[in-house]
Each structure stands twice: as structure tokens, then as C-alpha cells.
MIRO-71531 format. One record per residue: residue number from 0; residue in one letter; y negated, z, x negated of N, C-alpha, C, O in turn. Coordinates in nm, 3 decimals, always signed. Layout:
BEGIN
n: NUM, res: A, n_c2: Y, n_c3: Z, n_c1: X, ca_c2: Y, ca_c3: Z, ca_c1: X, c_c2: Y, c_c3: Z, c_c1: X, o_c2: Y, o_c3: Z, o_c1: X
...
This chain:
BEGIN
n: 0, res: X, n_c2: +0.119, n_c3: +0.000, n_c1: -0.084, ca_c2: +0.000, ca_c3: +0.000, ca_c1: +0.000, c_c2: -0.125, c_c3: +0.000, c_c1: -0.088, o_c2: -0.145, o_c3: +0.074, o_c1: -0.184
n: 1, res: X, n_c2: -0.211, n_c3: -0.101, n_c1: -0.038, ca_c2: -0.318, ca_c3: -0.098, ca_c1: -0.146, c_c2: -0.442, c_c3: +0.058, c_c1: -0.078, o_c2: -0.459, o_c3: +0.119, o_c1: +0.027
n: 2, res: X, n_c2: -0.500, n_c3: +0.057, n_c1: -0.228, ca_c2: -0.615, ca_c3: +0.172, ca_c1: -0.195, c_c2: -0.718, c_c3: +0.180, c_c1: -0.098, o_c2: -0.741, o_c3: +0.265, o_c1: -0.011
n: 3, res: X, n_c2: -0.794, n_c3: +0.041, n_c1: -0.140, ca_c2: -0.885, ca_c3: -0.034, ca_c1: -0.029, c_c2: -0.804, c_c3: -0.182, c_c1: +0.015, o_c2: -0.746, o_c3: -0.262, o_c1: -0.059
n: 4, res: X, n_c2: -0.816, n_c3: -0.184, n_c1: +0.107, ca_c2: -0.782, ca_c3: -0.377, ca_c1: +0.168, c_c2: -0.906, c_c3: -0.350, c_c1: +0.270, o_c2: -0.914, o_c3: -0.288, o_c1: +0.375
n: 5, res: X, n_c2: -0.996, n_c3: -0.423, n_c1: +0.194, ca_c2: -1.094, ca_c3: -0.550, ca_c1: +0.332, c_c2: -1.073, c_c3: -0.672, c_c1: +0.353, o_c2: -1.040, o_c3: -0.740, o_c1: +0.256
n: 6, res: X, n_c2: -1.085, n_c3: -0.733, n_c1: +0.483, ca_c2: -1.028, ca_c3: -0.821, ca_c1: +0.521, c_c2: -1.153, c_c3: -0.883, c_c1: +0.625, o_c2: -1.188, o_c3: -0.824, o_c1: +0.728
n: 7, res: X, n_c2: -1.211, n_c3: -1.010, n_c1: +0.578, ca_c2: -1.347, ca_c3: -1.080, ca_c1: +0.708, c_c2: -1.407, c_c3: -0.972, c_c1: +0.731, o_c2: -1.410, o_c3: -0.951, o_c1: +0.852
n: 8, res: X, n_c2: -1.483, n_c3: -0.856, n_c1: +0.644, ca_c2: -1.569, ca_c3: -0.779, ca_c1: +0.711, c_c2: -1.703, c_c3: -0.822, c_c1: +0.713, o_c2: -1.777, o_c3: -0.893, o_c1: +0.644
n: 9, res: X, n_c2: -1.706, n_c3: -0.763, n_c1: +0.804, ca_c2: -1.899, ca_c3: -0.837, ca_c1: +0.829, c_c2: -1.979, c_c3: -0.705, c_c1: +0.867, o_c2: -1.937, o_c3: -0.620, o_c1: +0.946
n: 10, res: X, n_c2: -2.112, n_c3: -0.699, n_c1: +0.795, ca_c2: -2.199, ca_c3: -0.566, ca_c1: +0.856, c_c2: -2.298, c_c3: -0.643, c_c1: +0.854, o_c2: -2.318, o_c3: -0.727, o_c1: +0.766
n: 11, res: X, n_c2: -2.393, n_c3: -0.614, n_c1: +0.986, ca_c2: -2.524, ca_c3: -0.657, ca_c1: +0.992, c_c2: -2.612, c_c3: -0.526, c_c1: +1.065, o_c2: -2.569, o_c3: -0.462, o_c1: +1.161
n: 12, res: X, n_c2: -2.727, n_c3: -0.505, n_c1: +1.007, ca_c2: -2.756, ca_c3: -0.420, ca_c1: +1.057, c_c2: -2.882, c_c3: -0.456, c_c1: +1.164, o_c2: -2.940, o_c3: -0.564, o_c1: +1.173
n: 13, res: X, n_c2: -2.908, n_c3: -0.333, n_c1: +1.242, ca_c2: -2.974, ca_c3: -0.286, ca_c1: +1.394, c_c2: -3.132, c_c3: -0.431, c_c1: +1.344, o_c2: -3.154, o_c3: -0.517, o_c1: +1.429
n: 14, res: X, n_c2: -3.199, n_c3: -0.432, n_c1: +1.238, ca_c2: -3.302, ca_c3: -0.548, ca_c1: +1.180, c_c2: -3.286, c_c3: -0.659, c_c1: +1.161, o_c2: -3.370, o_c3: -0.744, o_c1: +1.131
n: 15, res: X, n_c2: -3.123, n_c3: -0.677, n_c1: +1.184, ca_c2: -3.118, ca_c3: -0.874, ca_c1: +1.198, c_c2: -3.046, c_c3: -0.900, c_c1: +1.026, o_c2: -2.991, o_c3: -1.008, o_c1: +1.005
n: 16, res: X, n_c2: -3.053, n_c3: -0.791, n_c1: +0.909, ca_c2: -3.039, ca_c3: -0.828, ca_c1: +0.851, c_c2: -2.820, c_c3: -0.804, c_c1: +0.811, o_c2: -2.749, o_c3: -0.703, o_c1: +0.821
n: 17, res: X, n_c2: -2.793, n_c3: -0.921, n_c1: +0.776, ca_c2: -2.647, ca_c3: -0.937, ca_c1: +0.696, c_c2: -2.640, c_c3: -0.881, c_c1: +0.577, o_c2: -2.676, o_c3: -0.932, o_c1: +0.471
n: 18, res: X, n_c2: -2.594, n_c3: -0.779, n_c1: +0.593, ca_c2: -2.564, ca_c3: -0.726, ca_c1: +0.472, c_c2: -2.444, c_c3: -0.804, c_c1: +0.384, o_c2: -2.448, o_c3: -0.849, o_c1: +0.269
n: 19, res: X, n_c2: -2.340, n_c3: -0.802, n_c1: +0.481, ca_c2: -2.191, ca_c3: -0.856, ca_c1: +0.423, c_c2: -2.111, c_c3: -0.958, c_c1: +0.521, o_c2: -2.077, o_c3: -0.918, o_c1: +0.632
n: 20, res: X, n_c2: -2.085, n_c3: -1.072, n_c1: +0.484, ca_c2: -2.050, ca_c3: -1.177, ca_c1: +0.559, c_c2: -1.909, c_c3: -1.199, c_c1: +0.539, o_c2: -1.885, o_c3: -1.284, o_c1: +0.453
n: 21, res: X, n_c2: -1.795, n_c3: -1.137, n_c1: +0.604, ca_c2: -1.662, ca_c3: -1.199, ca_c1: +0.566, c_c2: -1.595, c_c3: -1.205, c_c1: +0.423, o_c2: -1.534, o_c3: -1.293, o_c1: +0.364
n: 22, res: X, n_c2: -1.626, n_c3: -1.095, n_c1: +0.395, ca_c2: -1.589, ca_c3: -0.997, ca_c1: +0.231, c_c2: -1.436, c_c3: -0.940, c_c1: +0.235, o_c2: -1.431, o_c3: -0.823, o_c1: +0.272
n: 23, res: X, n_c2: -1.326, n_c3: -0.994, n_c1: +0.207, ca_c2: -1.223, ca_c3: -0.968, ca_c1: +0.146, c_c2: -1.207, c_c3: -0.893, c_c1: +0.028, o_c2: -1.275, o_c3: -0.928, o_c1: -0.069
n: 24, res: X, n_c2: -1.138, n_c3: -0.807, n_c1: +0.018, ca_c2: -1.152, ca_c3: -0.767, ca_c1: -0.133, c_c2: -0.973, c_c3: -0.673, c_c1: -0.111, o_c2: -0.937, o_c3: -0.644, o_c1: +0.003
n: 25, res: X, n_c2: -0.896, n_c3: -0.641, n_c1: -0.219, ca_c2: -0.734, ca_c3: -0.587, ca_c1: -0.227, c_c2: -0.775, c_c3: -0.527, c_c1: -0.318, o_c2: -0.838, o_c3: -0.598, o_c1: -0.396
n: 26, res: X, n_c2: -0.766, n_c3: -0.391, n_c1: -0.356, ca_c2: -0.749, ca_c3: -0.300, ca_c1: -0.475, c_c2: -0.663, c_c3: -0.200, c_c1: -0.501, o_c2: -0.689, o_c3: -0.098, o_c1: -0.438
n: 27, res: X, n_c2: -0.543, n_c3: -0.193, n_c1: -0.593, ca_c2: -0.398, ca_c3: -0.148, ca_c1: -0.550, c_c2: -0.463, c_c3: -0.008, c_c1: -0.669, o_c2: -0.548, o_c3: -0.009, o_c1: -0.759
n: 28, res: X, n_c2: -0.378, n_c3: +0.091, n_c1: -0.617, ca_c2: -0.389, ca_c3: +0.209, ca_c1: -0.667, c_c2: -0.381, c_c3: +0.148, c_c1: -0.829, o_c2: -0.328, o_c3: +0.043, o_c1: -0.865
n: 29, res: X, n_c2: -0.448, n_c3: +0.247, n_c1: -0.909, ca_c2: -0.462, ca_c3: +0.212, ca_c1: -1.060, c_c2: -0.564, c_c3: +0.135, c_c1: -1.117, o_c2: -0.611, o_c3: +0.150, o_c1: -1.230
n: 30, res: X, n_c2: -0.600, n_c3: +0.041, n_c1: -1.024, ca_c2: -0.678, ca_c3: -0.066, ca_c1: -1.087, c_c2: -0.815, c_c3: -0.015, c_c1: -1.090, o_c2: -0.852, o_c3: +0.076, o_c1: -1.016
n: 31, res: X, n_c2: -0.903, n_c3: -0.080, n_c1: -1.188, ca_c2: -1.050, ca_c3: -0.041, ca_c1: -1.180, c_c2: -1.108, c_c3: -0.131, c_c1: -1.178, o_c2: -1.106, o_c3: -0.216, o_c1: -1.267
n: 32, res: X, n_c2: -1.198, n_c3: -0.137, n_c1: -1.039, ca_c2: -1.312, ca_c3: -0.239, ca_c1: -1.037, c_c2: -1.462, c_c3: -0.183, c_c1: -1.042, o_c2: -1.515, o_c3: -0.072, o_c1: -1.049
n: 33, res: X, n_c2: -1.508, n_c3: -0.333, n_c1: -1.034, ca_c2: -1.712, ca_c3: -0.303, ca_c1: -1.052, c_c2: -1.731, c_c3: -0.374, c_c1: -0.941, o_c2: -1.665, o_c3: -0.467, o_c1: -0.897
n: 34, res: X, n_c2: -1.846, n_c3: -0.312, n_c1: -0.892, ca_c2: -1.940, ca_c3: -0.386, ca_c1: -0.774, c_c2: -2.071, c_c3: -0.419, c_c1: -0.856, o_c2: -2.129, o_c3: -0.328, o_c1: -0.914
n: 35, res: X, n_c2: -2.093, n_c3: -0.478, n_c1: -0.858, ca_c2: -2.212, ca_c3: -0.583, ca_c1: -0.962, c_c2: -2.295, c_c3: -0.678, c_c1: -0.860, o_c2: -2.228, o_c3: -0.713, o_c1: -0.764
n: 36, res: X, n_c2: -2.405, n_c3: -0.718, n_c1: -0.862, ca_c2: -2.461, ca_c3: -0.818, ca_c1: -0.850, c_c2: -2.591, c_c3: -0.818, c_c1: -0.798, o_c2: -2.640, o_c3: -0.705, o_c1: -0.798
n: 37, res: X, n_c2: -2.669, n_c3: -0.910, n_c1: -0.751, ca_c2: -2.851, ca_c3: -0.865, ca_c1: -0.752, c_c2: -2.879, c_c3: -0.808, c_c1: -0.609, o_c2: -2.812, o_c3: -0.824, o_c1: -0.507
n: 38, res: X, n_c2: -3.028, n_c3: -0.718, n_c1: -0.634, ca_c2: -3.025, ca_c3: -0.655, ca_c1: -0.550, c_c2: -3.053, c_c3: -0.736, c_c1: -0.428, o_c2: -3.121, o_c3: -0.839, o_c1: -0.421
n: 39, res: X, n_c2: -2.989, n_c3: -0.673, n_c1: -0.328, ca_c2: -2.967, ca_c3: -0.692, ca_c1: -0.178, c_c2: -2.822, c_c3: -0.752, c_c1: -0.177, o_c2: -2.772, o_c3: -0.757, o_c1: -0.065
n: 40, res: X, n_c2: -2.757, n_c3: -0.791, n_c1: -0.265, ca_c2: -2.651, ca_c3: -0.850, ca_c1: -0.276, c_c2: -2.554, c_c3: -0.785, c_c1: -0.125, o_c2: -2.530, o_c3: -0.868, o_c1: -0.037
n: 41, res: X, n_c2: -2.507, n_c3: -0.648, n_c1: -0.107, ca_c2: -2.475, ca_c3: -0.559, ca_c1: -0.036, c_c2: -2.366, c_c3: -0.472, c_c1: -0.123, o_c2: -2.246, o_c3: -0.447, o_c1: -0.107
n: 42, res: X, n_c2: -2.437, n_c3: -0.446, n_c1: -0.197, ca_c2: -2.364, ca_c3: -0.357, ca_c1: -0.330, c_c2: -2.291, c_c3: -0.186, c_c1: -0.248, o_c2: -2.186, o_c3: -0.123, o_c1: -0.237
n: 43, res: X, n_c2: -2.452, n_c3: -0.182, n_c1: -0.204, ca_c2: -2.467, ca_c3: +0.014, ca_c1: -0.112, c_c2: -2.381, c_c3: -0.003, c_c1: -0.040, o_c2: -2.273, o_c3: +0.056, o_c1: -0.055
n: 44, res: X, n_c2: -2.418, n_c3: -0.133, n_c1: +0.108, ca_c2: -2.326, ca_c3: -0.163, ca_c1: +0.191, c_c2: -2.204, c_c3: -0.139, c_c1: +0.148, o_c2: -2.142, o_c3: -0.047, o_c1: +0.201
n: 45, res: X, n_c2: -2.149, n_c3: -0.208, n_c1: +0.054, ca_c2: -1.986, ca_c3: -0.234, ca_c1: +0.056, c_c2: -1.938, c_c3: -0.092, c_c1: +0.015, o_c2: -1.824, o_c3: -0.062, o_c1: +0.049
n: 46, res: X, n_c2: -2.030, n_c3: +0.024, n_c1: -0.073, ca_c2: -1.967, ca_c3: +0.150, ca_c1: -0.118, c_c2: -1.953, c_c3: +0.246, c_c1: +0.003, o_c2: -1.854, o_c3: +0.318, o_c1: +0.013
n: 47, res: X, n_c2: -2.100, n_c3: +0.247, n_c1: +0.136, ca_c2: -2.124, ca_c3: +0.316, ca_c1: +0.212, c_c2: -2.046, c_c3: +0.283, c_c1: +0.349, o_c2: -2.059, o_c3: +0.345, o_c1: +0.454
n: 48, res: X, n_c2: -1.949, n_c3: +0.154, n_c1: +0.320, ca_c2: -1.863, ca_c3: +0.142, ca_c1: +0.428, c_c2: -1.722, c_c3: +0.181, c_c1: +0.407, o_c2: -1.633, o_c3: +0.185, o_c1: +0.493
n: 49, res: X, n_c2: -1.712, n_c3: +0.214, n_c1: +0.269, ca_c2: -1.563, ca_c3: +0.273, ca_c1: +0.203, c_c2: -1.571, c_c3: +0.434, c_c1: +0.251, o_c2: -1.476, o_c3: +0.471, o_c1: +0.320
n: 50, res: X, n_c2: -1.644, n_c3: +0.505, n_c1: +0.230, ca_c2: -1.639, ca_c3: +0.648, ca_c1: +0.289, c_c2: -1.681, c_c3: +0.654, c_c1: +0.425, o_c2: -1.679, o_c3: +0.766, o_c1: +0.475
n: 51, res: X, n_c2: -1.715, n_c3: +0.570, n_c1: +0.488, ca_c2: -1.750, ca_c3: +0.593, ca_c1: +0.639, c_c2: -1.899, c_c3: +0.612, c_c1: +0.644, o_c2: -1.924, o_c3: +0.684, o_c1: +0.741
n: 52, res: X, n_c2: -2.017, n_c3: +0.574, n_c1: +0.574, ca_c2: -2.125, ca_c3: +0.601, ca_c1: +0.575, c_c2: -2.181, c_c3: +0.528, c_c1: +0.704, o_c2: -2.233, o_c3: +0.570, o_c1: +0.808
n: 53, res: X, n_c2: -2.154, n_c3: +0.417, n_c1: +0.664, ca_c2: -2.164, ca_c3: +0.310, ca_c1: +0.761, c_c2: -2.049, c_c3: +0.280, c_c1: +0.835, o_c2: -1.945, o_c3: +0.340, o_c1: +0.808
n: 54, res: X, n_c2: -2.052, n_c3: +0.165, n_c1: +0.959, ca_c2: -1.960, ca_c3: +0.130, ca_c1: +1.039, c_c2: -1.962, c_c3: -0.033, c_c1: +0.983, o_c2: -2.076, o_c3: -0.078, o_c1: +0.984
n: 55, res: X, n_c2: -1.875, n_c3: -0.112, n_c1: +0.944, ca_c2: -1.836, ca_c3: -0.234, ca_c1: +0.964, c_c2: -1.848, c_c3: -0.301, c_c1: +1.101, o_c2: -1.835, o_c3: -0.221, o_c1: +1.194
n: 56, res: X, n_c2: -1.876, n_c3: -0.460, n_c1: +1.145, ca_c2: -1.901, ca_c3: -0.483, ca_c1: +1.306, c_c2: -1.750, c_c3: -0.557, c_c1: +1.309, o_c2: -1.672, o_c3: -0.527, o_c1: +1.399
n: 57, res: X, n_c2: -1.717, n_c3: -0.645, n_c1: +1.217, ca_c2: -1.592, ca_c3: -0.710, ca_c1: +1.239, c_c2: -1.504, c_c3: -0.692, c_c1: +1.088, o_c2: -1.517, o_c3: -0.640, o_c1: +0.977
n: 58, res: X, n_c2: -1.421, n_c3: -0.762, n_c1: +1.156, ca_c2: -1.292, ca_c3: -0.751, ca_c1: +1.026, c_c2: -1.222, c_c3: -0.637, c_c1: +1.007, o_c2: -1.267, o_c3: -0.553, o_c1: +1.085
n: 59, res: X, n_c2: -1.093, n_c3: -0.570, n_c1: +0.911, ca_c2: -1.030, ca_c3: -0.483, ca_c1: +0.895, c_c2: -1.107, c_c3: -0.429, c_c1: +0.767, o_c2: -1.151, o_c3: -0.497, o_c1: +0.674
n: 60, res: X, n_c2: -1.114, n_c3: -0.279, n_c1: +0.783, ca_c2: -1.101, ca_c3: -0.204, ca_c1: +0.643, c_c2: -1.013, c_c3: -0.085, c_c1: +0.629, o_c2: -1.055, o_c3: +0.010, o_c1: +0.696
n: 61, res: X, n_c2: -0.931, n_c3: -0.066, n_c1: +0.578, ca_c2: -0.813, ca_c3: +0.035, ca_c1: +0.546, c_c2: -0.895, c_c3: +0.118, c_c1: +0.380, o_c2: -0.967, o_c3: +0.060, o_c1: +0.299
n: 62, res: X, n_c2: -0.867, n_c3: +0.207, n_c1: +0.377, ca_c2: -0.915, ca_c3: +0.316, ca_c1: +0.264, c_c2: -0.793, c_c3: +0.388, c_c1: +0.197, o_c2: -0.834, o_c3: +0.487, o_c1: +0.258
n: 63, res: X, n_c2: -0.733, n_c3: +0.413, n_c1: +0.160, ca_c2: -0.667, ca_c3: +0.544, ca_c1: +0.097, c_c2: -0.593, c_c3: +0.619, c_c1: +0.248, o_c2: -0.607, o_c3: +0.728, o_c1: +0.303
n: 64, res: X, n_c2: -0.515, n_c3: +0.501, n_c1: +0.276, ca_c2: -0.416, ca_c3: +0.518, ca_c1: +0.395, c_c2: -0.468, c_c3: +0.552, c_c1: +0.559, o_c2: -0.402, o_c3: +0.577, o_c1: +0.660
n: 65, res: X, n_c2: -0.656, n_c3: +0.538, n_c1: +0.530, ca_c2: -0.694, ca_c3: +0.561, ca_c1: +0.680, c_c2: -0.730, c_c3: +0.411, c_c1: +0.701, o_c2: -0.767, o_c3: +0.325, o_c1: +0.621
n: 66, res: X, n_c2: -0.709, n_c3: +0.407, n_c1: +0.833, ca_c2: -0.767, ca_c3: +0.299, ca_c1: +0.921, c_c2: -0.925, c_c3: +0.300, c_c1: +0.980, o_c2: -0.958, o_c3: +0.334, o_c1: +1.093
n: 67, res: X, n_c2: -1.006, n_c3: +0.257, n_c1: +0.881, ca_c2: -1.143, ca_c3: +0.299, ca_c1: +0.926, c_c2: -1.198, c_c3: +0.226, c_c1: +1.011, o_c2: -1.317, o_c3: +0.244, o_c1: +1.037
n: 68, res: X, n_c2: -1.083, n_c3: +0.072, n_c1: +1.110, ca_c2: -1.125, ca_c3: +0.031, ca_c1: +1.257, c_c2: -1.080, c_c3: +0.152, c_c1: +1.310, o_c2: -1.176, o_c3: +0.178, o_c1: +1.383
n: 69, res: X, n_c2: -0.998, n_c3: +0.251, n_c1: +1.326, ca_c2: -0.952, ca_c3: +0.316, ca_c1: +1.434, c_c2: -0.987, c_c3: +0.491, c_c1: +1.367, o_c2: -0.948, o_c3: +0.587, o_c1: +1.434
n: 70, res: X, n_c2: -1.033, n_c3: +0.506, n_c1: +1.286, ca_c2: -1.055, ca_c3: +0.657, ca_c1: +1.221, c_c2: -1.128, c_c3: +0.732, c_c1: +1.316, o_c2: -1.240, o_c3: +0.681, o_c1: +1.324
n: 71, res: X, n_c2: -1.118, n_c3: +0.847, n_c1: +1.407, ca_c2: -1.185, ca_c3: +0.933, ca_c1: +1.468, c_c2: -1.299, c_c3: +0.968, c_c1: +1.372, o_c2: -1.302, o_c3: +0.924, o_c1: +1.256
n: 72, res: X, n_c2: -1.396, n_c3: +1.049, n_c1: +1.423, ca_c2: -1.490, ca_c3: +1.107, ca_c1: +1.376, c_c2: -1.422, c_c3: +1.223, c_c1: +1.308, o_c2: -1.412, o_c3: +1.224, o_c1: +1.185
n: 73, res: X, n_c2: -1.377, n_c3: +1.316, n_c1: +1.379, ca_c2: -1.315, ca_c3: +1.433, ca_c1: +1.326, c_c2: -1.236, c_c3: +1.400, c_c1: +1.190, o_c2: -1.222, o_c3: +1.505, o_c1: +1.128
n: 74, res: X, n_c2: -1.187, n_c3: +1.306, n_c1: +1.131, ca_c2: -1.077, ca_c3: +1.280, ca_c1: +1.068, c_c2: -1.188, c_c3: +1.213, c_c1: +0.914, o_c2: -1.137, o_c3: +1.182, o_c1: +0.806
n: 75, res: X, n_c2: -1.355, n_c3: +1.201, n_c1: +0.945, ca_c2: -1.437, ca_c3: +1.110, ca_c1: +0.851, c_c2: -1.415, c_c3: +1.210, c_c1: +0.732, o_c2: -1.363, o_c3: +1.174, o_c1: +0.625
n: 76, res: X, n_c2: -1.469, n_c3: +1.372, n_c1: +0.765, ca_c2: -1.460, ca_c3: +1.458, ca_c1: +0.625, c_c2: -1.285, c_c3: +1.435, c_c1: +0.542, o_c2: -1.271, o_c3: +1.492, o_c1: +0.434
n: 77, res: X, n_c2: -1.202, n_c3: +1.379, n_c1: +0.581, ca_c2: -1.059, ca_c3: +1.387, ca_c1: +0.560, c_c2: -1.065, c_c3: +1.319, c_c1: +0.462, o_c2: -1.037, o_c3: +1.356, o_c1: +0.348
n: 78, res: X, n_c2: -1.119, n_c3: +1.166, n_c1: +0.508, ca_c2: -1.139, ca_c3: +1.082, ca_c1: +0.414, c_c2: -1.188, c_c3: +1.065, c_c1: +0.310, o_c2: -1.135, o_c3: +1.007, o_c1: +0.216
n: 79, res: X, n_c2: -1.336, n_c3: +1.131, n_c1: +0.314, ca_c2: -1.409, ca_c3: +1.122, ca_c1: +0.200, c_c2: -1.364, c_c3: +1.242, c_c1: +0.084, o_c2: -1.411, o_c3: +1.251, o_c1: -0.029
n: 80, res: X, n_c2: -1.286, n_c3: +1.309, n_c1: +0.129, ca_c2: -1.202, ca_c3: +1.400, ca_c1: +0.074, c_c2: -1.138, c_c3: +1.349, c_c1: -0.059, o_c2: -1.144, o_c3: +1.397, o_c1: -0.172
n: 81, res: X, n_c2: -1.071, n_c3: +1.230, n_c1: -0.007, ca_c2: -0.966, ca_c3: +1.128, ca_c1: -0.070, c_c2: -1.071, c_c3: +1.008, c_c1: -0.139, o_c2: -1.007, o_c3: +0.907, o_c1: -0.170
n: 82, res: X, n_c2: -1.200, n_c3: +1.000, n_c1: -0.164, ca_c2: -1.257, ca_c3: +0.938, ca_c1: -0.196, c_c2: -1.381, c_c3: +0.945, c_c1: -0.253, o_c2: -1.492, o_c3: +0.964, o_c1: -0.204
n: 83, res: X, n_c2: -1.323, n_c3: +0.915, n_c1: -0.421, ca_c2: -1.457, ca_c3: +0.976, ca_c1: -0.497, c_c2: -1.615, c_c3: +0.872, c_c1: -0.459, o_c2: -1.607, o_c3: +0.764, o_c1: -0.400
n: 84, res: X, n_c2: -1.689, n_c3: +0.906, n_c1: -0.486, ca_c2: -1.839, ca_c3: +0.817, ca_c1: -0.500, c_c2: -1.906, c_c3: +0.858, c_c1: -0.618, o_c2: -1.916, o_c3: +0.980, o_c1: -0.613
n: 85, res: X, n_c2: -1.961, n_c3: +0.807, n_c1: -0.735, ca_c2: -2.086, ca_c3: +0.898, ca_c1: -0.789, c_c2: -2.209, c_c3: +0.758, c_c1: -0.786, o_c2: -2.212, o_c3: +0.643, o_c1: -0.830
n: 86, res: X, n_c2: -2.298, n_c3: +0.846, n_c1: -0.710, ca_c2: -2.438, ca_c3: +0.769, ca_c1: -0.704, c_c2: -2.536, c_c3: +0.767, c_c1: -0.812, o_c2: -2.573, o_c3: +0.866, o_c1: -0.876
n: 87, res: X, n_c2: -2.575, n_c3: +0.643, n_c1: -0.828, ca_c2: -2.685, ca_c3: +0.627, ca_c1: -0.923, c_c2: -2.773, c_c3: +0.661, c_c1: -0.890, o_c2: -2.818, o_c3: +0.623, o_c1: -0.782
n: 88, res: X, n_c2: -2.853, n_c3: +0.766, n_c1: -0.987, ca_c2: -2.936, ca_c3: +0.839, ca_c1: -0.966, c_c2: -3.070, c_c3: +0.817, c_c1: -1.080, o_c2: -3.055, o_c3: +0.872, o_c1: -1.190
n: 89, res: X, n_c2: -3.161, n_c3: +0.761, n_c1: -1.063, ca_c2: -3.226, ca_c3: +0.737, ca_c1: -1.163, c_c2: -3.298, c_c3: +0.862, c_c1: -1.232, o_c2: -3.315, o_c3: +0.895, o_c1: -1.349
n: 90, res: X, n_c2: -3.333, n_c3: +0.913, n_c1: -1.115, ca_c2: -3.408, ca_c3: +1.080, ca_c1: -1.183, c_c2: -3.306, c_c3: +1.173, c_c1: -1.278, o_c2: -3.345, o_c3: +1.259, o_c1: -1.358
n: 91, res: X, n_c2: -3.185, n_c3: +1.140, n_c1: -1.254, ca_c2: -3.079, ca_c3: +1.249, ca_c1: -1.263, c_c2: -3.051, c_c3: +1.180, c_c1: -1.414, o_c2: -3.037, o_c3: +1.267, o_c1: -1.500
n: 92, res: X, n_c2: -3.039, n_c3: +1.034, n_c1: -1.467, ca_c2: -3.024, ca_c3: +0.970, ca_c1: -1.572, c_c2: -3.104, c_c3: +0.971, c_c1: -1.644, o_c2: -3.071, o_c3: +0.933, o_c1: -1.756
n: 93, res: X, n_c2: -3.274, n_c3: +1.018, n_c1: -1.622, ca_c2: -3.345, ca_c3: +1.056, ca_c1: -1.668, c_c2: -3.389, c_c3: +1.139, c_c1: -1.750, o_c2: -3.452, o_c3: +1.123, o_c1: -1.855
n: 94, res: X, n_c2: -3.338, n_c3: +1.273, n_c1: -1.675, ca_c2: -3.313, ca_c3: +1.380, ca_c1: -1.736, c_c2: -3.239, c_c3: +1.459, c_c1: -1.839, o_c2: -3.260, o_c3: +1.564, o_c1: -1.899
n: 95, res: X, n_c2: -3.102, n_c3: +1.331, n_c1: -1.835, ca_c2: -3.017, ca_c3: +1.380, ca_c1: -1.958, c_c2: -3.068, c_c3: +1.278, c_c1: -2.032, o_c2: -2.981, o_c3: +1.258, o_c1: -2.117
n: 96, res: X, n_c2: -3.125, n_c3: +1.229, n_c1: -2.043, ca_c2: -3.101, ca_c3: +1.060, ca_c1: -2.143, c_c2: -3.237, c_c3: +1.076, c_c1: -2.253, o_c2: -3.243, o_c3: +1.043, o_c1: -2.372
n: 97, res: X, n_c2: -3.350, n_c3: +1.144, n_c1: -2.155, ca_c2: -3.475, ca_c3: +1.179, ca_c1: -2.250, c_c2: -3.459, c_c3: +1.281, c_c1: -2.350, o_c2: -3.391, o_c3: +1.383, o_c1: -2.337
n: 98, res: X, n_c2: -3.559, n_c3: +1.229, n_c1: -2.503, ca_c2: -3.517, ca_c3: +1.313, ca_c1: -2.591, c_c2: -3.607, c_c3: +1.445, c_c1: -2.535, o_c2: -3.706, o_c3: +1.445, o_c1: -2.461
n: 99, res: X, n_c2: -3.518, n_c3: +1.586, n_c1: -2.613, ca_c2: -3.567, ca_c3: +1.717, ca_c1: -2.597, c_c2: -3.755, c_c3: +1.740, c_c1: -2.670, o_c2: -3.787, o_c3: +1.651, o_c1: -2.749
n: 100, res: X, n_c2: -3.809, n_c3: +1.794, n_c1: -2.656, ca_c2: -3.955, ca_c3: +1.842, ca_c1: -2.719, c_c2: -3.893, c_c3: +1.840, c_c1: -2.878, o_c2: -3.919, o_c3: +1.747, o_c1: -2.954
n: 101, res: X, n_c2: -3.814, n_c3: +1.947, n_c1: -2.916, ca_c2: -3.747, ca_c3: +1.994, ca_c1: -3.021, c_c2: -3.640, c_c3: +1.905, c_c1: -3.138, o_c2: -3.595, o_c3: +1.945, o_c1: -3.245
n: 102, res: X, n_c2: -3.617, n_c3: +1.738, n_c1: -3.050, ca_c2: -3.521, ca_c3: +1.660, ca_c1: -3.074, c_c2: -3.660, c_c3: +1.580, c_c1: -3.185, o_c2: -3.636, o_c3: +1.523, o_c1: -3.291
n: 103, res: X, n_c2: -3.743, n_c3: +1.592, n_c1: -3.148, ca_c2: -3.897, ca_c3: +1.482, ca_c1: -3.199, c_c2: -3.933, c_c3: +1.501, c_c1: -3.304, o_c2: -4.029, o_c3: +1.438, o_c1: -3.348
């Protein structure tokens, strides 16, 4: 069973705008991928529809053995349980990355 399987998903949101048009993607336990590409691409989209942030309008998405066409609400904290995220944080990369007063 793969980790993620999307299958024709499509998100458009409540402004008219397409985020994601019929996006397939298979990722079998083990493997490591990147989401890459320019902004608006639907980079957020595609991460914020893997934990349930967002809702998908068509197509299948399966997660880490949930069915997120058919996932109750009650069952969303379950998931994200089973599903790491770390967000880019520019302030937060900031802060470790600048040299110290004392480093100068």
C-alpha cells in the first residue's frame, strides 16, 4: 500500500482560483520526495491537502492508510498524527542562521 496515492485531484478555491488540476502523484513507504516549483505553483496546496488542512473538490487522495474522500472529522487529529509536516519558516531560519554579536 502506498503512503500517499493521488489520483485526478483537483482543488480550486472559494476566489476562482486552481490551485491543482488533476495531480497524480504514488509514494510507497521509504521513498523521499521534493515538492519544488515557482511560486503559486500549488506547492502549500498539495502539502495542506495531505494532512487535511484543506479539502480536495475531485479525484482520490489516500494518506498513510486513511481515505481522505471519506475521513470523518473526528478521525482528522488521527491522521495528522501519522503525518509529519515541517514548515518553512523564514523568521525561524533566521534566527539560527545569523551570526551571534560574539561570533563577529
Amino acid at each position: 500500500m502506498s503512503m500517499i496515492e493521488m489520483k485526478d485531484v483537483v482543488k480550486k478555491y472559494d476566489n476562482g482560483t486552481t490551485a491543482l488540476r488533476g495531480v497524480s502523484v504514488q509514494i510507497e513507504p521509504g521513498e523521499f520526495a521534493y515538492i519544488v516549483g515557482p511560486s503559486g505553483a500549488g506547492k502549500s496546496t498539495f502539502i495542506r491537502l495531505l494532512y487535511r488542512e484543506v479539502k480536495h473538490d475531485k479525484g482520490t487522495l489516500k494518506v498513510a492508510d486513511f481515505d481522505l474522500d471519506k475521513i470523518k472529522k473526528r478521525d482528522v487529529p488521527m491522521l495528522r498524527r501519522n503525518v509529519g509536516v515541517v514548515f518553512q519558516d523564514y523568521k525561524f531560519c533566521l534566527l539560527y542562521t545569523s551570526p551571534s554579536p560574539r561570533d563577529a
